[in-house]
N, C-alpha and C positions, 0 to 999 in steps of 0.2 A: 666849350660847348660842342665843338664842331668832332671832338674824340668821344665826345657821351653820345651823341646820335650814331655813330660810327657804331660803340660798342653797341646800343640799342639795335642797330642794325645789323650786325652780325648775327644779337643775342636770336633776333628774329630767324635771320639767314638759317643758324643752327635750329631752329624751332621745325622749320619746313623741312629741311634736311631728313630730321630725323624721322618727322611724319612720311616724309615718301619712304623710308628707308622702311618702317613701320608696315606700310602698304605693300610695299616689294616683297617682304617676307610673308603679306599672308598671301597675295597671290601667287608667291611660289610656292605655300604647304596648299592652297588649293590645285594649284597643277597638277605638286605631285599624289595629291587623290585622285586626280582625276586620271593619272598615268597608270594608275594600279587599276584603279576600274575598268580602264581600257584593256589592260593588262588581263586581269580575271576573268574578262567579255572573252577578250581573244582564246584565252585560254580554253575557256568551258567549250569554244566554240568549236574549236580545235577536236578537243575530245567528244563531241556530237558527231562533229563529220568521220571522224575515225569508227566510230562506233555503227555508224549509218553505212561506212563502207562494208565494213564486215559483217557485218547483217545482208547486203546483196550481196557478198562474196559467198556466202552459207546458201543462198537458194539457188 
């Protein structure tokens, strides 16, 4: 009896395991959206100040 609770308990153990593992993956493909977004942000932002520069450079 005491090996069937055991494997029951494992069966469990693997259950949760695999649900955080489940969780992990999707808050790592939301990170990395959110590293691109930031990414894009910086990016465009980048290209505004550049653009801002040399627009006072011209007057």
């Amino acid at each position: 009896m005491n090996a069937g609770v055991e494997a029951t308990g494992a069966g469990e153990g693997s259950t949760l395991v695999a649900q955080e593992v489940r969780e992990l993956v999707q808050r790592s493909a939301q990170a990395a959206k959110l590293r691109e977004l930031i990414s894009q942000f910086t990016a465009d932002a980048k290209s505004e100040g550049a653009g801002a520069l040399r627009n006072l450079r011209r007057k």
